[in-house]
VOBA-1610 file (N, C-alpha, C; in pm, whole numbers, padded with zeros to 5 digits, always signed):
BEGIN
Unk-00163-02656-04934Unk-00131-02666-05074Unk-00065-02538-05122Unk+00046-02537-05113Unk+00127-02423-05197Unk+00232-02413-05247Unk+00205-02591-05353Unk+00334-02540-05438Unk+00196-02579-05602Unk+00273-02567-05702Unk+00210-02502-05798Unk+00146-02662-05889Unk+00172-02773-05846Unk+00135-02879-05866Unk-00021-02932-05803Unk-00023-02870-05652Unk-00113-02921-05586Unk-00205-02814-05606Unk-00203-02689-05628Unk-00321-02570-05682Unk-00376-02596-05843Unk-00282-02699-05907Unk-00332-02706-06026Unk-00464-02775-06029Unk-00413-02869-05965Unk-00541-03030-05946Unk-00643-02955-05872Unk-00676-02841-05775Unk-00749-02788-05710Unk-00926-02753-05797Unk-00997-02777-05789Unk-01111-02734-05878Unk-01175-02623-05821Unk-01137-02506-05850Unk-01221-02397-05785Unk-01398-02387-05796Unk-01456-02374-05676Unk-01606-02353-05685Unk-01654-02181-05750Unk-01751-02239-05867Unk-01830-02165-05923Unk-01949-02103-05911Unk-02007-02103-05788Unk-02129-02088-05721Unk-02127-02016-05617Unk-02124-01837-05589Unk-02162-01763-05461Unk-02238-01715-05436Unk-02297-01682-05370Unk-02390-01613-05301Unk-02362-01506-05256Unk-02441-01411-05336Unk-02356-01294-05317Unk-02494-01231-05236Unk-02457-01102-05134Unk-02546-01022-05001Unk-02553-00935-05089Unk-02642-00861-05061Unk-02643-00683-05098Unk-02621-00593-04999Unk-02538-00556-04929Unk-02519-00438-04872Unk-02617-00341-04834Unk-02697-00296-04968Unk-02813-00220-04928Unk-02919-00297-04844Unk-03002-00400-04912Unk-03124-00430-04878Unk-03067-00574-04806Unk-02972-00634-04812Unk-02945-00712-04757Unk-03041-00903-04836Unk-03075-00919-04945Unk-03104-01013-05057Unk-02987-01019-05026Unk-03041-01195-05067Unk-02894-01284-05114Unk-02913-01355-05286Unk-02856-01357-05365Unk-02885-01396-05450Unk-02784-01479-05504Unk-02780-01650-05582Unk-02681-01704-05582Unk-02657-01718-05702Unk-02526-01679-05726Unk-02485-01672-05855Unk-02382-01736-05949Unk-02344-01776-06068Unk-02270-01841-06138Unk-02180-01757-06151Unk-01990-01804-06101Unk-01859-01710-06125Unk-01800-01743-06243Unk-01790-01635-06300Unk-01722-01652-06477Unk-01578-01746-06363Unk-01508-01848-06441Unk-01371-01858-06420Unk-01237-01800-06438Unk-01284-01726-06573Unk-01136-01670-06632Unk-01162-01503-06652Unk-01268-01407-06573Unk-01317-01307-06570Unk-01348-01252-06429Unk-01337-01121-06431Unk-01344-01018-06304Unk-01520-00981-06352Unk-01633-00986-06232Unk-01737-00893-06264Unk-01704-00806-06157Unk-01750-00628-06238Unk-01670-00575-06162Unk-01837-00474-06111Unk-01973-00548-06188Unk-02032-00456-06174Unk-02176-00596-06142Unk-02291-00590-06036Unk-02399-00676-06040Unk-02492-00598-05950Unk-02598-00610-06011Unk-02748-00490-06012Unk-02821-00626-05915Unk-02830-00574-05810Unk-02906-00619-05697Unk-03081-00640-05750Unk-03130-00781-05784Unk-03234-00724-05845Unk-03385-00722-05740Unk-03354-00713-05603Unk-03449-00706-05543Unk-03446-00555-05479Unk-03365-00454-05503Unk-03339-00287-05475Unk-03321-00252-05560Unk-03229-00306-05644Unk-03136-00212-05785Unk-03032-00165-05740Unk-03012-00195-05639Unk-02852-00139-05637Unk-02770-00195-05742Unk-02653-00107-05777Unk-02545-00164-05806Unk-02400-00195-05760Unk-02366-00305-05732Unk-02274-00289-05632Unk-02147-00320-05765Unk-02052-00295-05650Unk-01911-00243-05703Unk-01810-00317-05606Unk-01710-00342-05688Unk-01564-00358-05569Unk-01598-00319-05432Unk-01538-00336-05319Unk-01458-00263-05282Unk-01306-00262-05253Unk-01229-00147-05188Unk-01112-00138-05215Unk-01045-00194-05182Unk-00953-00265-05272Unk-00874-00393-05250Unk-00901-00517-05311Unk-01040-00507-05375Unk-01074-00637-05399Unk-01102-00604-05600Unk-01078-00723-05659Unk-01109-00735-05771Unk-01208-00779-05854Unk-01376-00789-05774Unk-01460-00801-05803Unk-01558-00797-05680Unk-01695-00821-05743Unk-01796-00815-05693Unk-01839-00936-05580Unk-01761-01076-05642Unk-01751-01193-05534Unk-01658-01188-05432Unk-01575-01113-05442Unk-01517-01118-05328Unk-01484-00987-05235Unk-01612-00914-05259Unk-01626-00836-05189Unk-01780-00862-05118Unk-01882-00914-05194Unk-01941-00910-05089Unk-02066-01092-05155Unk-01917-01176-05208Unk-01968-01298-05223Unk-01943-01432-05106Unk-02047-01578-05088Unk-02023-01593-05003Unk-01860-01696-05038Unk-01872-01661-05153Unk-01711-01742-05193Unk-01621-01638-05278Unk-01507-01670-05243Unk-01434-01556-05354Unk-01441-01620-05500Unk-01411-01522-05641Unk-01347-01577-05776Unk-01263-01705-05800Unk-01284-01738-05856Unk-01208-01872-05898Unk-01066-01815-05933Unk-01012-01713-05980Unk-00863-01698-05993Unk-00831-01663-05857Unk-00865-01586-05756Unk-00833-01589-05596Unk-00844-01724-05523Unk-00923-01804-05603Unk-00903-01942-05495Unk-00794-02007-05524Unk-00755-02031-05660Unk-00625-02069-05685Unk-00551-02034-05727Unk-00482-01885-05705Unk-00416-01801-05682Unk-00375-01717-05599Unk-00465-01683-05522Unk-00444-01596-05408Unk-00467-01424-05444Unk-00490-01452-05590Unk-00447-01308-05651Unk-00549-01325-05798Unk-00577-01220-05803Unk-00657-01190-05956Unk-00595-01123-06038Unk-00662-01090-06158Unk-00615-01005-06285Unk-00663-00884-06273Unk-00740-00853-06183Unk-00773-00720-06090Unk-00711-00685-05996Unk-00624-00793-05972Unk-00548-00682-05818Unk-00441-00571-05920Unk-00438-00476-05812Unk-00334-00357-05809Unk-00163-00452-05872Unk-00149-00514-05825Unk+00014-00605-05822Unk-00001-00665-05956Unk-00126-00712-06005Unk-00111-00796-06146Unk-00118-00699-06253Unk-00162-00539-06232Unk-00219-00388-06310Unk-00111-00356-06310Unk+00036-00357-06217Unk+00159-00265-06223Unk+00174-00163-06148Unk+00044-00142-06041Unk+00024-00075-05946Unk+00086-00063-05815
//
């Protein structure tokens, strides 16, 4: 699917499961659709995790699904390319 008809009809999933890095919890979580979280407090350590580099949120850095604007886009309102970067 990659012309701009067949990504429309596409229904991106709202539901990841995001790891913690530190302690390694999984916790499953609801993805805003039209929003970057750029910040989620691990609540079985407290970590707070963050990006990492390259990525425009917290799901798709260490979710088990990416953001809903990366699924049907390929690209977020956080990448570097959509900032002018």
């Amino acid at each position: 699917m990659t012309d701009s008809a067949s990504s429309a009809s596409v229904t991106p999933r709202t539901t990841s499961e995001i790891t913690c890095p530190k302690c390694g919890a999984r916790h499953s979580e609801v993805m805003p659709t039209d929003a970057c979280l750029y910040y989620y407090e691990c609540t079985a350590c407290g970590a707070v995790l963050t990006p990492k580099a390259g990525d425009c949120c917290v799901f798709c850095s260490y979710g088990s699904v990416p953001c809903p604007p990366v699924q049907l886009a390929g690209r977020c309102c956080g990448d570097a390319e959509a900032r002018g970067h």
